[in-house]
C-alpha positions as a Python dict, from the first residue, in 0.01 Angstrom:
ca = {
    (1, 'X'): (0, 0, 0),
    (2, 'X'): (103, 343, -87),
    (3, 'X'): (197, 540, 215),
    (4, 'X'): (-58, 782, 60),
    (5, 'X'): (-374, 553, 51),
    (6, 'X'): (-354, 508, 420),
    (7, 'X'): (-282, 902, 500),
    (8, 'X'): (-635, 891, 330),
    (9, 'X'): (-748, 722, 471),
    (10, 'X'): (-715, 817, 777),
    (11, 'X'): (-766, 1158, 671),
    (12, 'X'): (-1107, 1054, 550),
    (13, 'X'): (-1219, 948, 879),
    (14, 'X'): (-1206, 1279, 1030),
    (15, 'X'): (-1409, 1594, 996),
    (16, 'X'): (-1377, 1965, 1178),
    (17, 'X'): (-1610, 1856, 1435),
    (18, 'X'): (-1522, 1480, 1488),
    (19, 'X'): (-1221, 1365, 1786),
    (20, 'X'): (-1147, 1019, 1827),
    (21, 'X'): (-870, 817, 2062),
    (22, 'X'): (-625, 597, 1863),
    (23, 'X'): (-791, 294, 1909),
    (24, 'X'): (-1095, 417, 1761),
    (25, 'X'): (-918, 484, 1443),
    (26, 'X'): (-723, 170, 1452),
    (27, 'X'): (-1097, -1, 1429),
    (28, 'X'): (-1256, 235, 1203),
    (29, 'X'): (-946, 163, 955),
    (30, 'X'): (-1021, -207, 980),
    (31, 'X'): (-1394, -193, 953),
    (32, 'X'): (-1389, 38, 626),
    (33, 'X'): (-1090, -148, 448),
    (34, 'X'): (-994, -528, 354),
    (35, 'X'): (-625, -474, 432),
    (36, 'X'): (-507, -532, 757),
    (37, 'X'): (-237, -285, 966),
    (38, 'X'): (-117, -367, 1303),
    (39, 'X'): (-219, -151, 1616),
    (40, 'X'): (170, -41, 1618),
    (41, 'X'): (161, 118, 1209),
    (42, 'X'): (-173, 280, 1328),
    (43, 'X'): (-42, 471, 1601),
    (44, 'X'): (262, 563, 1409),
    (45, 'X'): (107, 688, 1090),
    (46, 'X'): (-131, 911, 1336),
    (47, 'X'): (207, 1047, 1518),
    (48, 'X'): (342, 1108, 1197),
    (49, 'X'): (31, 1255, 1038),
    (50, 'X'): (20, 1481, 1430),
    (51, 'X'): (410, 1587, 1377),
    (52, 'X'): (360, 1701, 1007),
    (53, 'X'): (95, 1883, 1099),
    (54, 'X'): (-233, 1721, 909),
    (55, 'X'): (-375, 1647, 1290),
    (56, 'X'): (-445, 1814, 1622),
    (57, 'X'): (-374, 1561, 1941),
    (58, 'X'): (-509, 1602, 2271),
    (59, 'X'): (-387, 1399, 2584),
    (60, 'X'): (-649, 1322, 2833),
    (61, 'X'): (-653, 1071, 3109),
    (62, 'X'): (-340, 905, 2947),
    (63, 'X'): (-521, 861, 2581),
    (64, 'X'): (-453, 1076, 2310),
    (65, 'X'): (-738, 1201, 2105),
    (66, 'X'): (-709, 1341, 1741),
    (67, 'X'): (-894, 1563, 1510),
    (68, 'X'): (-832, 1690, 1170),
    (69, 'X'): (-661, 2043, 1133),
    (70, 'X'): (-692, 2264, 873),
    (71, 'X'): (-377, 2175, 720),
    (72, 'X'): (-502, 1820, 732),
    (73, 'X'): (-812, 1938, 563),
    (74, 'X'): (-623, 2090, 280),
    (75, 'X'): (-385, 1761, 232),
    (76, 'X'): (-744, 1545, 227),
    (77, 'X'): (-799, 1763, -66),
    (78, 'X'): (-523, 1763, -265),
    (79, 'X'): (-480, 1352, -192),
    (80, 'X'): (-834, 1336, -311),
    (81, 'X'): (-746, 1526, -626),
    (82, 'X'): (-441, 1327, -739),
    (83, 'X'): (-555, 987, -619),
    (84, 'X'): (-919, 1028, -789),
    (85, 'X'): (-1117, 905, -517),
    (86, 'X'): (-1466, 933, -566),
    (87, 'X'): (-1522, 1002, -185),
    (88, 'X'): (-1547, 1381, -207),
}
């Protein structure tokens, strides 16, 4: 798998409004897709998707929680537009 199909994901999970904890996204990625990732390449593509930016991360009672930035918005977008995914 490109490393750009699962930024998108993950990307497409999230909305302004919508905050979920890791292992929410770790089973929303397996319920909407046939391929399989690990726990471990979950929570790394969301620290690495936090550090460049494309998410906001919250730590609350030891759990972080993410949410889509703007810049994460914007990179949804473009991914959309050179990937031609029909999920706009």
């Amino acid at each position: 798998m490109d490393y750009n199909q699962l930024k998108l994901k993950v990307l497409e999970l999230f909305n302004q409004s919508v905050e979920y904890e890791s292992s929410q996204v770790l089973a929303l990625v397996v319920s909407k897709n046939e391929e399989r990732h690990s726990d471990k390449a979950i929570e790394m593509a969301l620290l690495r998707y936090w550090r460049q930016g494309l998410l906001r991360r919250e730590r609350r009672d030891g759990r972080f929680y993410y949410s889509l930035s703007e810049r994460g918005e914007a990179r949804r977008t473009w991914l959309r537009s050179i990937m031609g995914s029909s999920e706009a």
